[in-house]
C-alpha positions in Angstrom: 63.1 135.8 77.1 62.7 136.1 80.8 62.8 140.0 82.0 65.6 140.5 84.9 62.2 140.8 87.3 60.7 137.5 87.1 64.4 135.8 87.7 65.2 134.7 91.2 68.0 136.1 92.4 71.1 133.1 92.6 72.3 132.9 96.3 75.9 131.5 96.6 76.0 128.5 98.8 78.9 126.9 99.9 78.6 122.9 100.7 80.0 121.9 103.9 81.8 118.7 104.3 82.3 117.3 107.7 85.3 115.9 107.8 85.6 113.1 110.3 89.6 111.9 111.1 90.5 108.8 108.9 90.3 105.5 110.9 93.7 103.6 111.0 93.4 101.1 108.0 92.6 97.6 111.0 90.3 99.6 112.4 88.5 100.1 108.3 88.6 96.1 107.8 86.4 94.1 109.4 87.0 91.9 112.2 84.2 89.6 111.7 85.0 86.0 110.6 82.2 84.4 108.3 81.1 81.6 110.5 80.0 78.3 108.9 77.7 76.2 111.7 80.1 73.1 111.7 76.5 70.7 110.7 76.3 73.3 107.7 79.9 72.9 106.6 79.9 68.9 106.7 76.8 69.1 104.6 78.7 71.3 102.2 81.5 69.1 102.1 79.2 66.2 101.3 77.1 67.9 98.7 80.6 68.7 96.8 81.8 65.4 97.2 79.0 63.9 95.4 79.5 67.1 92.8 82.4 65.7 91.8 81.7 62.1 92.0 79.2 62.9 89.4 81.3 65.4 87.7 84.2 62.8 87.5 81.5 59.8 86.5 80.6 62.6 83.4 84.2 62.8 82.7 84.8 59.6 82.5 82.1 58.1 80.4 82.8 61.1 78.0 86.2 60.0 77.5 85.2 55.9 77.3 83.3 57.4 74.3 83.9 56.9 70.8 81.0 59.4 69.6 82.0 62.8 70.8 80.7 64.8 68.1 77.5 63.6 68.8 77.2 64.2 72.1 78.5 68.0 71.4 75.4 68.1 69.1 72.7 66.6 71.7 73.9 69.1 74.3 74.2 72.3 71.6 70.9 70.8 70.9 69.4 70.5 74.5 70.6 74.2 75.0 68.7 75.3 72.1 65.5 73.6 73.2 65.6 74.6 76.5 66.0 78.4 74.9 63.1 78.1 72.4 61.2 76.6 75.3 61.8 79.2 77.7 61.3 82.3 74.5 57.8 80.1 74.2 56.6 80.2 77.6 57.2 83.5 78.3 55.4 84.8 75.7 52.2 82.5 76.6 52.6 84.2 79.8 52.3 87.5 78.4 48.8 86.7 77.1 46.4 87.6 79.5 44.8 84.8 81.5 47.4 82.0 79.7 49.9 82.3 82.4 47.4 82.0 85.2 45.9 79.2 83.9 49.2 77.7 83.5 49.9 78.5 86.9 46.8 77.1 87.9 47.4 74.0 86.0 51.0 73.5 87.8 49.5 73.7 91.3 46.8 71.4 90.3 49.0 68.6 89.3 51.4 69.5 92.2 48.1 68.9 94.8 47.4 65.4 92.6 51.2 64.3 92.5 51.4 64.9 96.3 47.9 62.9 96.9 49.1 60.5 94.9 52.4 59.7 95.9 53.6 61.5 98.9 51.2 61.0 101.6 51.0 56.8 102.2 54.2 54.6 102.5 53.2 52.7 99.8 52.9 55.0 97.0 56.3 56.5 98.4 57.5 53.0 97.9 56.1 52.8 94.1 57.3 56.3 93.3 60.7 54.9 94.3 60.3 51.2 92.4 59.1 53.6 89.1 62.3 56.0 89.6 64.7 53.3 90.1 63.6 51.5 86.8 63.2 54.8 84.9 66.7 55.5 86.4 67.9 52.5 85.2 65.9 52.3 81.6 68.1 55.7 80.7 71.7 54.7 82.5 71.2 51.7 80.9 
């Protein structure tokens, strides 16, 4: 136990508030309107529209189908892939020098997918012809 000598002696402080007149309640609210450039809104408006064109198009074919169950089952299903995949990669990346190779390996094939079909018209052109078919091979 501590012998009265080697305490410090407690000093009573008081805490002073400054206390500043309240501010009438339109003076507390800000004035300032959130501005939306009017290019920026229109390209809101657009991407939305073509949210629910695609949204509605979902909709619709779900309905037109006769097989509900089993599309509950391939997205329950999609969901749990996309889980286990995402649990899987992140504990490769916890092993040392897995995650920068990974890394590594994703920029590598982002420099050879741009060489390859980004920087000439043509290969934009195929990129686009293979899309469209791919597109079209899955929409049916």
């Amino acid at each position: 136990m501590l012998s009265m000598s080697l305490a410090r002696p407690v000093r009573a402080t008081t805490i002073r508030r400054t206390v500043r007149p309240a501010r009438p309640v339109a003076a507390r609210v800000s004035t300032r309107k959130a501005f939306t450039a009017p290019r920026q809104q229109v390209r809101m408006d657009a991407t939305q529209d073509k949210i629910q064109a695609i949204a509605d198009d979902l909709m619709a074919k779900y309905e037109a189908s006769d097989n509900k169950p089993a599309i509950w089952a391939g997205g329950t299903g999609a969901l749990i892939a996309l889980y286990t995949l995402s649990t899987v990669l992140n504990g490769l990346d916890r092993i040392p020098l897995v995650g920068f190779t990974l890394e590594v390996v994703g920029l590598g094939y982002s420099a050879w997918f741009t060489a390859r079909y980004l920087l000439t018209e043509d290969s934009r052109k195929e990129l686009k012809t293979e899309a469209d078919a791919l597109l079209a091979k899955v929409l049916g």
